[in-house]
DSSP file (Angstrom, degrees, kcal/mol; ACC not computed):
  #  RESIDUE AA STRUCTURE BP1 BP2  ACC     N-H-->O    O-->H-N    N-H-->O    O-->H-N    TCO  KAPPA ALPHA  PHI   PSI    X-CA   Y-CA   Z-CA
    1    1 A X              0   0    0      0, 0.0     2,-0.4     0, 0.0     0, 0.0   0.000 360.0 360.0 360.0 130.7    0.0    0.0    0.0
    2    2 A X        -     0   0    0      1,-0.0     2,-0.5     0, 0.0     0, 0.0  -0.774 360.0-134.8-108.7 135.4    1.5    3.2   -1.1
    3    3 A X        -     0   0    0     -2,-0.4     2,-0.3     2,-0.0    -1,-0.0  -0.631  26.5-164.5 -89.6 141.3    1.0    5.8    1.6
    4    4 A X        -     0   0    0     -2,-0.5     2,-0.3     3,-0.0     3,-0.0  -0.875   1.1-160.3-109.9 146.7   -0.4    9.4   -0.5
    5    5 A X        -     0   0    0     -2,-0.3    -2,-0.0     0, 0.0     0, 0.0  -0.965  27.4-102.0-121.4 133.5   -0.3   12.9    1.3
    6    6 A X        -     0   0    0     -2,-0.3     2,-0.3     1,-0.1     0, 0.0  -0.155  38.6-164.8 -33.1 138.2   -2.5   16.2    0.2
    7    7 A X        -     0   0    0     -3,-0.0     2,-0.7     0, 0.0    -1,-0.1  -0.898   6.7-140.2-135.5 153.9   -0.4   18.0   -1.4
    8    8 A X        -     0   0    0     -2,-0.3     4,-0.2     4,-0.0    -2,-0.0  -0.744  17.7-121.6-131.2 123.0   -1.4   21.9   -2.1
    9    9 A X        -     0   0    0     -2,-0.7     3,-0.4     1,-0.1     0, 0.0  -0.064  13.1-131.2 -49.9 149.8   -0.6   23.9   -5.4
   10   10 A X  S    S+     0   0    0      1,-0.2    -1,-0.1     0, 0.0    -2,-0.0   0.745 107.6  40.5 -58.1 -31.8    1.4   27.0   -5.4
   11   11 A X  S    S+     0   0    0      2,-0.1    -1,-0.2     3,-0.0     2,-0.1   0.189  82.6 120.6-114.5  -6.3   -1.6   28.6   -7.7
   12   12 A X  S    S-     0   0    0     -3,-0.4    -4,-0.0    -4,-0.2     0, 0.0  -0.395  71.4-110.8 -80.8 166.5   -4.1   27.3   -6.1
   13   13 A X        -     0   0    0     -2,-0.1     2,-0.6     1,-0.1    -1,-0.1  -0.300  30.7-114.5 -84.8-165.3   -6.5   29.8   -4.7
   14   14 A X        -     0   0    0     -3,-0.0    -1,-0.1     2,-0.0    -3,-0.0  -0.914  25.7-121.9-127.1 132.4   -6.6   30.0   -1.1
   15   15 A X        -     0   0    0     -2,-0.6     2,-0.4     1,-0.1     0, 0.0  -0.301  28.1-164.4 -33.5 123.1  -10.4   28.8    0.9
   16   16 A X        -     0   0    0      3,-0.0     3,-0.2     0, 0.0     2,-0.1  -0.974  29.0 -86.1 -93.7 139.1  -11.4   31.7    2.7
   17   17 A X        -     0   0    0     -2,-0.4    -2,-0.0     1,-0.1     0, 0.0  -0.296  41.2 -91.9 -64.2 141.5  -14.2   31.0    5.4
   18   18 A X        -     0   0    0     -2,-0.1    -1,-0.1     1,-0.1     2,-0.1   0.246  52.0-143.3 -32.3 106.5  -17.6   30.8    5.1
   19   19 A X        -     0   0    0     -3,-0.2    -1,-0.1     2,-0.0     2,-0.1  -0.675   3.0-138.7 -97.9 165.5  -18.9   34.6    6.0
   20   20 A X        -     0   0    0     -2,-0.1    -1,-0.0     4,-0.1     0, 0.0  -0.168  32.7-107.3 -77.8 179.1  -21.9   35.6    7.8
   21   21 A X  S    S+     0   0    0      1,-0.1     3,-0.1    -2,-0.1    51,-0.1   0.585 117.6  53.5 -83.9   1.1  -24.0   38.8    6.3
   22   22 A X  S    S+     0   0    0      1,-0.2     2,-1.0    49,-0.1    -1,-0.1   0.856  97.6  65.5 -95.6 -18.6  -22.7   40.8    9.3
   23   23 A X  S    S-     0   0    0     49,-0.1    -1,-0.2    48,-0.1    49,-0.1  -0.663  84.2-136.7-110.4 119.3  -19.3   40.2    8.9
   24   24 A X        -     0   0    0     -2,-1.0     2,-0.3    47,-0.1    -4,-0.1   0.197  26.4 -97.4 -46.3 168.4  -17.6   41.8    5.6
   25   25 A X     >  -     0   0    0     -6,-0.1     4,-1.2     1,-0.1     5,-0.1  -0.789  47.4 -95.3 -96.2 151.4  -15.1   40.0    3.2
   26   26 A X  H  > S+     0   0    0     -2,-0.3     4,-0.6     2,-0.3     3,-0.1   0.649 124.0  50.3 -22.7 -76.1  -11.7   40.8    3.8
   27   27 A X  H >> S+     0   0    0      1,-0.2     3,-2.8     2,-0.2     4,-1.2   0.871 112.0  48.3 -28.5 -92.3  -12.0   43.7    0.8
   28   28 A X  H >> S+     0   0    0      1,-0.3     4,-1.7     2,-0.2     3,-0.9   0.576 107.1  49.4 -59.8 -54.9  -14.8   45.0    2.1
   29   29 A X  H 3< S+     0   0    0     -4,-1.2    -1,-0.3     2,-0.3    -2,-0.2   0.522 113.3  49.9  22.2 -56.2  -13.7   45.3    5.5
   30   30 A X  H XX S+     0   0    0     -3,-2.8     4,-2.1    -4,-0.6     3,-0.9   0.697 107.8  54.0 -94.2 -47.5  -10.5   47.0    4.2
   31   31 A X  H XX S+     0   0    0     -4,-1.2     3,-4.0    -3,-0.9     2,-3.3   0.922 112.6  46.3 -65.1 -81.0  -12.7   49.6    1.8
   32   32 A X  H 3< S+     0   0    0     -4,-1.7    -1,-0.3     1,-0.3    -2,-0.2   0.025 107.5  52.5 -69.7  42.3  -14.7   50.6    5.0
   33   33 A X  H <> S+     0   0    0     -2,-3.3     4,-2.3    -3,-0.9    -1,-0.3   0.190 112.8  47.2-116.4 -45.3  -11.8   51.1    7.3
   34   34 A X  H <X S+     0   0    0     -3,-4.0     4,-1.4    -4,-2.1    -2,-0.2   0.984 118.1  40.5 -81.3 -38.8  -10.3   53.4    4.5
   35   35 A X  H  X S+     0   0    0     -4,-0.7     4,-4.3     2,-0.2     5,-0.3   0.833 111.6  54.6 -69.8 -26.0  -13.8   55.5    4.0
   36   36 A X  H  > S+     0   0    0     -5,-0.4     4,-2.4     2,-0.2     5,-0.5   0.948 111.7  46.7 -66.3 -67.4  -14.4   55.5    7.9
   37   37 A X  H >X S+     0   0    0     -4,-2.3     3,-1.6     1,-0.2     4,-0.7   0.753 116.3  45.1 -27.3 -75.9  -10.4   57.3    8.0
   38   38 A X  H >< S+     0   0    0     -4,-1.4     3,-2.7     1,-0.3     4,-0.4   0.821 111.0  51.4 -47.6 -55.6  -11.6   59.7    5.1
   39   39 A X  H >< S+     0   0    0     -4,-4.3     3,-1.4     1,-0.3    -1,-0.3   0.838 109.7  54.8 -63.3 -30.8  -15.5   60.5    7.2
   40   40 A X  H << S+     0   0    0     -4,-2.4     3,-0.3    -3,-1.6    -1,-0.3   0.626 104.2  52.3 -86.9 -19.1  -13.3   61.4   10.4
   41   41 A X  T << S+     0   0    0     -3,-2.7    -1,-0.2    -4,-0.7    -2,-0.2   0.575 113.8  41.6-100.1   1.4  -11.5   63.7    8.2
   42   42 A X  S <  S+     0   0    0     -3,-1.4     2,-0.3    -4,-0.4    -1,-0.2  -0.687  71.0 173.4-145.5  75.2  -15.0   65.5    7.0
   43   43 A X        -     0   0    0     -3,-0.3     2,-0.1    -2,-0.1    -3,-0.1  -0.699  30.7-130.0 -86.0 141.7  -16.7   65.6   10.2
   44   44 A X     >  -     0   0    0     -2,-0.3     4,-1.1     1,-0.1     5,-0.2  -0.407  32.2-104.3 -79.4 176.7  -20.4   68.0    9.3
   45   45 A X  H >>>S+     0   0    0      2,-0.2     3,-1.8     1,-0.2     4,-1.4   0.971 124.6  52.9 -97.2 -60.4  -20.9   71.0   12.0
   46   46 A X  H 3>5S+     0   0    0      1,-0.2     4,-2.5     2,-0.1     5,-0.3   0.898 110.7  44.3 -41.8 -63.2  -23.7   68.9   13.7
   47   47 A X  H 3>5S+     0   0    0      2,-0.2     4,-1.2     1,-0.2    -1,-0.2   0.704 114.5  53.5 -60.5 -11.3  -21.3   65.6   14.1
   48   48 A X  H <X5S+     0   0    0     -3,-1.8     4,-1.3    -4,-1.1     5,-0.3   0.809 117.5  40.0 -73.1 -62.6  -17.9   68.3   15.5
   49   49 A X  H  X5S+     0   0    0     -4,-1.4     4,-0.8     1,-0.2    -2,-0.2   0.710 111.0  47.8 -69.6  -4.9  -20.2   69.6   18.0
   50   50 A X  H  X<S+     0   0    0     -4,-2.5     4,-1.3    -5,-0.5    -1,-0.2   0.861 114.9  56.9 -81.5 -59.3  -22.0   66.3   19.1
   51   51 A X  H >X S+     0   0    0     -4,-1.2     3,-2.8    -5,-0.3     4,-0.7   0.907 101.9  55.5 -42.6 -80.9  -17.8   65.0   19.2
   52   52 A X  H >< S+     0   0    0     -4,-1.3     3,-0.7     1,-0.3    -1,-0.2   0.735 106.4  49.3 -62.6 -45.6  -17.0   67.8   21.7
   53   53 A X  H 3< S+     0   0    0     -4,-0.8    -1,-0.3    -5,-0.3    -2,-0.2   0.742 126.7  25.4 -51.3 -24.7  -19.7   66.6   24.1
   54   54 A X  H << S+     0   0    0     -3,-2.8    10,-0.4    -4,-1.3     2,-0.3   0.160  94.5  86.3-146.9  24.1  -18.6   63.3   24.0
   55   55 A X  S << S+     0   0    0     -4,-0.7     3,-0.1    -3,-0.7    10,-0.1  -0.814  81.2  49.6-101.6 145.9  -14.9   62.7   23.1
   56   56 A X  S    S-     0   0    0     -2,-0.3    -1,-0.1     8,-0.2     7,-0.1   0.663 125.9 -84.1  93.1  25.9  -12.2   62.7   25.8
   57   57 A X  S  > S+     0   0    0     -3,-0.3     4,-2.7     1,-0.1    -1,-0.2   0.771  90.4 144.0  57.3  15.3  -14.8   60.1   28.1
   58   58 A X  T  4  +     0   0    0      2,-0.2     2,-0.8     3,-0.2    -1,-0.1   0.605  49.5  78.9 -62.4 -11.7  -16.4   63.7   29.1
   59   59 A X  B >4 S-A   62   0A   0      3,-0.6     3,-1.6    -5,-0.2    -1,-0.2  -0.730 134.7 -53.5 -95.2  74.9  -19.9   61.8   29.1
   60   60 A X  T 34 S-     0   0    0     -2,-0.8    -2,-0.2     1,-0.3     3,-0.1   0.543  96.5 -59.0  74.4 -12.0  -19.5   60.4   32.2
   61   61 A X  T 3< S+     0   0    0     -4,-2.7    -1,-0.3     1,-0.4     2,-0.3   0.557  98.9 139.8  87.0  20.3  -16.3   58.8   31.8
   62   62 A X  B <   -A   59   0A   0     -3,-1.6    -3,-0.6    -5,-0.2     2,-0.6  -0.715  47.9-134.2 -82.8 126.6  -17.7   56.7   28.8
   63   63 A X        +     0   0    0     -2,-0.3    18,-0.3    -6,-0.1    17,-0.3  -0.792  28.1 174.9 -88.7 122.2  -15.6   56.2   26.2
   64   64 A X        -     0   0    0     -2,-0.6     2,-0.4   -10,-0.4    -8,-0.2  -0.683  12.9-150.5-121.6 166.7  -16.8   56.7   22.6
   65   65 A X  E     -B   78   0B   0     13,-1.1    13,-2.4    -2,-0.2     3,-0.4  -0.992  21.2-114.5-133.0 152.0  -15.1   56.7   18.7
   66   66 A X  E    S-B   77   0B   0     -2,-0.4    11,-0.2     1,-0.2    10,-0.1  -0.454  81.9 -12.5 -81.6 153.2  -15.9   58.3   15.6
   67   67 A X  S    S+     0   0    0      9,-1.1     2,-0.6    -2,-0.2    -1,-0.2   0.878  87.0 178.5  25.9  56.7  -17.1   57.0   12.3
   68   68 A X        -     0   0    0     -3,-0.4     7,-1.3     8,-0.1    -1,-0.1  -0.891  30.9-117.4 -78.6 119.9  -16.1   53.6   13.7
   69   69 A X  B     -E   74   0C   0     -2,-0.6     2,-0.3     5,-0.2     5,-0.2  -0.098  32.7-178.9 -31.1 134.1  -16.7   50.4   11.5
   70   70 A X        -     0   0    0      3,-1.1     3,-0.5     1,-0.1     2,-0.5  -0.626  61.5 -50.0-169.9  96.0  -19.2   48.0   13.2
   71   71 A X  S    S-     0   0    0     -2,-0.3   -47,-0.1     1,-0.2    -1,-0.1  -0.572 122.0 -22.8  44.5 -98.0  -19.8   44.7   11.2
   72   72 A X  S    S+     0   0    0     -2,-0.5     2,-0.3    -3,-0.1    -1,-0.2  -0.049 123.4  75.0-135.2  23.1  -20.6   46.1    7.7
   73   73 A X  S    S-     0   0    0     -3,-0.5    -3,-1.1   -51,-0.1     2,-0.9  -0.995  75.2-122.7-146.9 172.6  -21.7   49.5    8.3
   74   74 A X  B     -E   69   0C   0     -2,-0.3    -5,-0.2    -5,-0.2     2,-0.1  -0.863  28.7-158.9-128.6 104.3  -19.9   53.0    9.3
   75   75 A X        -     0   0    0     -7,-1.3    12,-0.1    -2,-0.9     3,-0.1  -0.432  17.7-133.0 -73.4 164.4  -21.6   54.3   12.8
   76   76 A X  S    S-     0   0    0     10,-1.6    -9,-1.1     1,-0.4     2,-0.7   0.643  90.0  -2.1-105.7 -38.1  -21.1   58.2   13.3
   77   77 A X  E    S-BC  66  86B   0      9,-1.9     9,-2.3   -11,-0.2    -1,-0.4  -0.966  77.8-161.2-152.4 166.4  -19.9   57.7   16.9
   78   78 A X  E     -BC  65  85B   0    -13,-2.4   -13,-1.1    -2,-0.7     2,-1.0  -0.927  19.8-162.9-155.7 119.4  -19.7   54.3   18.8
   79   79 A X  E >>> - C   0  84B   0      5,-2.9     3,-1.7    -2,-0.3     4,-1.5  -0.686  15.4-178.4-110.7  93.9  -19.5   53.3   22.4
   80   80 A X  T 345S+     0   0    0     -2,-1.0    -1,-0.1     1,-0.3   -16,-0.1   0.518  79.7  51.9 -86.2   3.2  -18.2   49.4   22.1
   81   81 A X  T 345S+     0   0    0    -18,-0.3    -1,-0.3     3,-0.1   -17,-0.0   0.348 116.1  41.0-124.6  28.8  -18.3   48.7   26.0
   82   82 A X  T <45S-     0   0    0     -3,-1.7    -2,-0.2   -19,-0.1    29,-0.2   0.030 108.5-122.1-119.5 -17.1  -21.9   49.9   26.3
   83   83 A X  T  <5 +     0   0    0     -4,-1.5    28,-2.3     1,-0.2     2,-0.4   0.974  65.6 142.9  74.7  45.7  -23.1   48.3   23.1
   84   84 A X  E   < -Cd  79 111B   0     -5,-0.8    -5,-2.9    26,-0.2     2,-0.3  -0.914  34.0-177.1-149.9 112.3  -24.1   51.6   22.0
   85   85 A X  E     -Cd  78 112B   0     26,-2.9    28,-2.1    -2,-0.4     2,-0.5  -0.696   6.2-167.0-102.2 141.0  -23.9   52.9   18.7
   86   86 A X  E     +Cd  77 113B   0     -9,-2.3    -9,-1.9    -2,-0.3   -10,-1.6  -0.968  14.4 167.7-124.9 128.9  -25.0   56.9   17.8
   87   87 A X  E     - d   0 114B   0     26,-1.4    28,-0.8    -2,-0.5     2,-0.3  -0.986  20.1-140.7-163.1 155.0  -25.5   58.0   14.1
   88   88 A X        -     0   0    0     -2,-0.3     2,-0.5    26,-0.2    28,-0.2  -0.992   8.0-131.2-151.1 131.0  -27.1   61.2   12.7
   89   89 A X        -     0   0    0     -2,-0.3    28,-3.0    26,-0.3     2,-0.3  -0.652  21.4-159.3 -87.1 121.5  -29.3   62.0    9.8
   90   90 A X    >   -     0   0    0     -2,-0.5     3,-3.8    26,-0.2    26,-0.0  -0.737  36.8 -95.9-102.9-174.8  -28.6   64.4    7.7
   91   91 A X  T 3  S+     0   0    0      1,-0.3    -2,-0.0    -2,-0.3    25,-0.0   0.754 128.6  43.9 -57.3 -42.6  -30.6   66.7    4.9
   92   92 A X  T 3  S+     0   0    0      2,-0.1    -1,-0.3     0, 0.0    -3,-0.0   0.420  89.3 132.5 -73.6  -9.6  -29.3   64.0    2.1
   93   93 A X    <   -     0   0    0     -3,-3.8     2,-0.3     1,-0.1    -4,-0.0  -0.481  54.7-137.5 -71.3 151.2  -30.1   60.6    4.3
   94   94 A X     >  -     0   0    0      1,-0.0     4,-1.5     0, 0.0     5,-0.1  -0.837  16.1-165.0 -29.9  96.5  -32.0   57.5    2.9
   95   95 A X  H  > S+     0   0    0     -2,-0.3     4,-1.3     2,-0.2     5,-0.3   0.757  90.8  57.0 -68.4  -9.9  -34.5   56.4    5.9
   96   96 A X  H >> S+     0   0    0      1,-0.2     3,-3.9     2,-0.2     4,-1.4   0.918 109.4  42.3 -79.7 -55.5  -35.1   53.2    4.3
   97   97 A X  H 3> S+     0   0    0      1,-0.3     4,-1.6     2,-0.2    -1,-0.2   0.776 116.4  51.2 -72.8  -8.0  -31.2   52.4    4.4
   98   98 A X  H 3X S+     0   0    0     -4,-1.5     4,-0.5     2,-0.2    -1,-0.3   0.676 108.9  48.3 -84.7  -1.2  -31.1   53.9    8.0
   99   99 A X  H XX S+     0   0    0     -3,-3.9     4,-1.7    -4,-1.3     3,-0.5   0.867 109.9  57.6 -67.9 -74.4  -34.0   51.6    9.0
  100  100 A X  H >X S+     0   0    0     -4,-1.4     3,-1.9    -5,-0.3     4,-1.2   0.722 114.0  34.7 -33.1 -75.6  -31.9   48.8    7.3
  101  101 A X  H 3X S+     0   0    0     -4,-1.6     4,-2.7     1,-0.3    -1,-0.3   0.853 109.2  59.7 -47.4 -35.0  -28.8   49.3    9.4
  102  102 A X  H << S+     0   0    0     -3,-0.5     4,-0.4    -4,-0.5     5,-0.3   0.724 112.2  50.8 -62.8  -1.4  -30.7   50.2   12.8
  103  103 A X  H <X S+     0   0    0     -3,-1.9     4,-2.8    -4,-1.7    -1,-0.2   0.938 109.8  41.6 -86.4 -39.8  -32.0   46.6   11.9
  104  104 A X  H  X S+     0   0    0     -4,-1.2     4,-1.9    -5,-0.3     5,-0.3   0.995 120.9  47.0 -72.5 -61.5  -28.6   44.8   11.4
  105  105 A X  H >< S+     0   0    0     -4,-2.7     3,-2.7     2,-0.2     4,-0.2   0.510 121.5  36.5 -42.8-115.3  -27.1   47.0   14.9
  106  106 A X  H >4 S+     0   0    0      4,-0.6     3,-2.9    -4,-0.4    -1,-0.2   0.437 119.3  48.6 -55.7 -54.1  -30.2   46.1   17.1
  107  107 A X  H 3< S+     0   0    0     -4,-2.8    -1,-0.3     1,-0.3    -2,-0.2   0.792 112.8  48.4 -42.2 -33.0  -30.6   42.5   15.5
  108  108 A X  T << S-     0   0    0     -3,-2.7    -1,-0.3    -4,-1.9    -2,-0.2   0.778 131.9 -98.7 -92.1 -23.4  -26.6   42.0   16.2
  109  109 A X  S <  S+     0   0    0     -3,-2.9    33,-0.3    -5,-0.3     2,-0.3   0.291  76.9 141.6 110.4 -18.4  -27.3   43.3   20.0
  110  110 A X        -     0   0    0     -6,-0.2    -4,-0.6     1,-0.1     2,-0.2  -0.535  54.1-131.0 -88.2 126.1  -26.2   47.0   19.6
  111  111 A X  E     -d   84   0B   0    -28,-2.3   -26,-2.9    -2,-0.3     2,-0.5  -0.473  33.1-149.2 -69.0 133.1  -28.2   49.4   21.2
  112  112 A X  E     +d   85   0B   0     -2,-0.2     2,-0.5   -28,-0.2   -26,-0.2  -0.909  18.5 179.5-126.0 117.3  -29.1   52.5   18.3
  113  113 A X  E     -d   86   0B   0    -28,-2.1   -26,-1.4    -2,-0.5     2,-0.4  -0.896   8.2-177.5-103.3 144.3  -29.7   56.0   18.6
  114  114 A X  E     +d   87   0B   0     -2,-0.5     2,-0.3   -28,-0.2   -26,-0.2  -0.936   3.5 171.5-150.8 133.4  -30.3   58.0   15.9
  115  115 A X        -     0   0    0    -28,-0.8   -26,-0.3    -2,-0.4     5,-0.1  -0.994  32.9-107.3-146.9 167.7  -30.9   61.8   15.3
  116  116 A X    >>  -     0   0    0     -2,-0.3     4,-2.3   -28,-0.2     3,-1.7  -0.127  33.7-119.6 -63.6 153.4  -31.3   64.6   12.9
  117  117 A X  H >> S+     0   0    0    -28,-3.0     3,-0.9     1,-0.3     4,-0.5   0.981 113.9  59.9 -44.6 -57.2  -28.4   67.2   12.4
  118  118 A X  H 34 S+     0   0    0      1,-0.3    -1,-0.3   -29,-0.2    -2,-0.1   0.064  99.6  51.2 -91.2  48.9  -31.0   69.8   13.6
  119  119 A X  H <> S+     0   0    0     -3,-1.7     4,-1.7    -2,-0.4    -1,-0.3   0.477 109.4  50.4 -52.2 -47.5  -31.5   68.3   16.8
  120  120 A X  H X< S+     0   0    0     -4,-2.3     3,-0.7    -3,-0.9     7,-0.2   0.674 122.5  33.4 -60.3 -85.5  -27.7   68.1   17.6
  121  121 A X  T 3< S+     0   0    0     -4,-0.5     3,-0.4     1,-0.3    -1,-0.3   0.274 118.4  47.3 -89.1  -6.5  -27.3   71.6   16.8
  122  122 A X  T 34 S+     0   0    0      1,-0.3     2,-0.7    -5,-0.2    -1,-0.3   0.998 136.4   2.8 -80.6 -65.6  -30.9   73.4   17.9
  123  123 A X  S <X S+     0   0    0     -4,-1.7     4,-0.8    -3,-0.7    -1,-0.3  -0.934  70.0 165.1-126.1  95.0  -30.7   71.4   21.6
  124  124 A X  H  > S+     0   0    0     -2,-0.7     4,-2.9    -3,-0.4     5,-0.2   0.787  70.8  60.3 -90.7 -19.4  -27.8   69.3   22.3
  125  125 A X  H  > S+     0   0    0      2,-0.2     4,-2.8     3,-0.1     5,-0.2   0.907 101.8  50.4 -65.6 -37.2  -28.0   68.8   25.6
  126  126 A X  H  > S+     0   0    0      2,-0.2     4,-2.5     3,-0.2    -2,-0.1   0.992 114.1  49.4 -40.3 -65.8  -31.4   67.1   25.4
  127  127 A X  H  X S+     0   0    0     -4,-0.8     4,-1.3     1,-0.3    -2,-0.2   0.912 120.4  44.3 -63.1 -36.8  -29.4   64.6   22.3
  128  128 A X  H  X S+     0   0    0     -4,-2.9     4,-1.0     1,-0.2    -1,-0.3   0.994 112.2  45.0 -65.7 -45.3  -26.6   64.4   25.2
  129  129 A X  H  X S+     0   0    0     -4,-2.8     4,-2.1     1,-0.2     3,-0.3   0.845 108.8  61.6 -40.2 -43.7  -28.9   63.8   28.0
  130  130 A X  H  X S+     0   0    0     -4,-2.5     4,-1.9     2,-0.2    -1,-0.2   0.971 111.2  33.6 -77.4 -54.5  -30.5   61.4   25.8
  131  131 A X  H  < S+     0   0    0     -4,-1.3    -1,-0.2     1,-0.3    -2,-0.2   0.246 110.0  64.1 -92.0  17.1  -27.2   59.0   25.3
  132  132 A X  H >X S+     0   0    0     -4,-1.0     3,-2.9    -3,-0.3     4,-1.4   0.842 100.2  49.0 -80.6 -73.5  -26.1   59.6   28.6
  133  133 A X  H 3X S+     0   0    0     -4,-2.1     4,-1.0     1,-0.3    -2,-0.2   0.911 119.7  45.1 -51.5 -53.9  -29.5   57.7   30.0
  134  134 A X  H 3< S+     0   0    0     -4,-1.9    -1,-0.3     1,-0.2    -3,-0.1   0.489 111.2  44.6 -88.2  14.8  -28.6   54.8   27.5
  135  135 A X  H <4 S+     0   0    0     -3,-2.9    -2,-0.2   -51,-0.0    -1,-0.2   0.699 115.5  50.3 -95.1 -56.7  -25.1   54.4   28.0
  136  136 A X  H  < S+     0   0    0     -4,-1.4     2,-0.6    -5,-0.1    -2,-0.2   0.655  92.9  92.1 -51.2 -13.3  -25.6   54.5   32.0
  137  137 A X  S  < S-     0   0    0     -4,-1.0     2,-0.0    -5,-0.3     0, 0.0  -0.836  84.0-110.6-122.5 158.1  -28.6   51.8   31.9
  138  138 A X        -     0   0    0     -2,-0.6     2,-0.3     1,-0.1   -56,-0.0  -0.130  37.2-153.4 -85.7 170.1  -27.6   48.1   32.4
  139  139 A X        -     0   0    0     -2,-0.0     2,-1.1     0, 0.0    -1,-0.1  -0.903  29.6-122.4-155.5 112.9  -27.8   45.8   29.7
  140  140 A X        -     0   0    0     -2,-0.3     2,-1.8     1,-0.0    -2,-0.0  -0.680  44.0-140.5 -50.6  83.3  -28.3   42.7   29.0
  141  141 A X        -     0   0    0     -2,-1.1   -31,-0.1     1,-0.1   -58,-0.0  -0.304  18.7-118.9 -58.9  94.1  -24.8   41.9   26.8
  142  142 A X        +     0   0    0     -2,-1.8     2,-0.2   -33,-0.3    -1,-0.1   0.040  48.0 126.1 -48.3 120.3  -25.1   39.8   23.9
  143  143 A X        -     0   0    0      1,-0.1     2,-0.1   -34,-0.0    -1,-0.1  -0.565  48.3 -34.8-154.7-132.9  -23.4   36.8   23.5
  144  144 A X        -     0   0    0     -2,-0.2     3,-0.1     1,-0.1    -1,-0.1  -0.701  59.4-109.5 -77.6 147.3  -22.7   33.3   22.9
  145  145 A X        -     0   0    0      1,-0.1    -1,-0.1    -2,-0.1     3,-0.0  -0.178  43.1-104.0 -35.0 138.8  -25.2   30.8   24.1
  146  146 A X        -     0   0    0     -3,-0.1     2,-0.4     1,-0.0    -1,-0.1  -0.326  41.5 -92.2 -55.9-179.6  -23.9   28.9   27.0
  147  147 A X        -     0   0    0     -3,-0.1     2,-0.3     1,-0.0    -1,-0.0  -0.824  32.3-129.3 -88.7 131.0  -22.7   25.5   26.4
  148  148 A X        -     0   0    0     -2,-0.4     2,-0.8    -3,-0.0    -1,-0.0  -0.563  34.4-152.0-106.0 114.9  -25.4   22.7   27.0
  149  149 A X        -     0   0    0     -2,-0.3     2,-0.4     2,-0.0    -2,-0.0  -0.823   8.7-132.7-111.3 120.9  -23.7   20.2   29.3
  150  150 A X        -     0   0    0     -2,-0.8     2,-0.8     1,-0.1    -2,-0.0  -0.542  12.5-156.9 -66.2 120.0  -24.2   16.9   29.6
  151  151 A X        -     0   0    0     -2,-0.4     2,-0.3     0, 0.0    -1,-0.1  -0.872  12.7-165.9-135.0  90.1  -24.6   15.6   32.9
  152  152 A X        -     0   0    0     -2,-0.8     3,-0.1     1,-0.1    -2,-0.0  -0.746  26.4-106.6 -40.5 109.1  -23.8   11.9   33.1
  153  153 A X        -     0   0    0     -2,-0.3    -1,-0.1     5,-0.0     5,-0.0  -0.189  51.2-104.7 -50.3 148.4  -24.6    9.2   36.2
  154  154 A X        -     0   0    0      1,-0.1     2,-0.4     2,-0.0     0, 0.0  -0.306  43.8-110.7 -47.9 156.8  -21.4    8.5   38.0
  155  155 A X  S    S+     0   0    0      1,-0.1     3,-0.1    -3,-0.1    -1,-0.1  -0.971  95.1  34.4 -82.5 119.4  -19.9    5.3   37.1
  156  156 A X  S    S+     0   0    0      1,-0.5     2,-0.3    -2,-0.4    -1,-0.1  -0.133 102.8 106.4 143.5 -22.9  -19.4    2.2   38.9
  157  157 A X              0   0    0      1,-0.1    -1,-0.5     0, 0.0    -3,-0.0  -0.784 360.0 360.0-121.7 155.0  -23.0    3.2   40.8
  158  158 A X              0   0    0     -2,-0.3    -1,-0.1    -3,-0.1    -3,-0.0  -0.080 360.0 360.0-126.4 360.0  -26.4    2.0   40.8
């Protein structure tokens, strides 16, 4: 018997694993990492002055990021140890494809706020006030199911 090993071509391509729909392919991933850099660099007047309330942990001592990547869409400001994502409509927004993301965030677990540029800039304390109350209140944190254990009689006993 002649023993054979898998052998793998030099040219052959290489599997990538199976993705869900929240988590991009590699490329895409890579594209929204470079647009998110680019949106941070063209912040609109509502989204600077909504960032001054709440950059530098000034909210309580809650930490937030801008235009942060978060599965397969680009949040305006993102609190990832509160589960709490913040994003702001302006004069040009889609509502159906900001329904469609608030669906993929809440579905994934992530808590969603969402308001117009003229909220931030007419009252902004209220739109701070507001994600202050939902960063500060507990949470149930999504995650893996536990593990189902199987519970077995001792041996040897009757």
């Amino acid at each position: 018997m002649t023993k054979r090993t898998l052998t793998i071509r030099a040219d052959a391509p290489s599997a990538l694993p199976r993705q869900d729909s929240w988590t991009p392919s590699p490329e895409r991933a890579e594209r929204l990492k470079e647009r998110a850099r680019t949106l941070r660099r063209e912040l609109s007047e509502a989204e600077t002055a909504l960032w001054d309330k709440l950059s530098g942990a000034r909210l309580g001592g809650i930490k937030f990021t801008r235009k942060a990547v978060v599965g397969s869409v680009i949040v305006d400001f993102a609190c990832p140890s509160r589960w709490v994502v913040v994003s702001l409509s302006g004069e040009g927004a889609n509502p159906e494809l900001d329904a469609l993301q608030d669906r993929k965030l809440t579905e994934a677990g992530i808590r969603v706020l969402r308001f117009t540029d003229d909220e931030v800039l007419t009252d902004i304390d209220r739109v701070t006030k507001e994600i202050a109350t939902l960063v500060h209140t507990p949470f149930d944190r999504p995650g893996r199911p536990a593990p189902q254990r199987r519970t077995q009689p001792p041996r040897g006993r009757a």
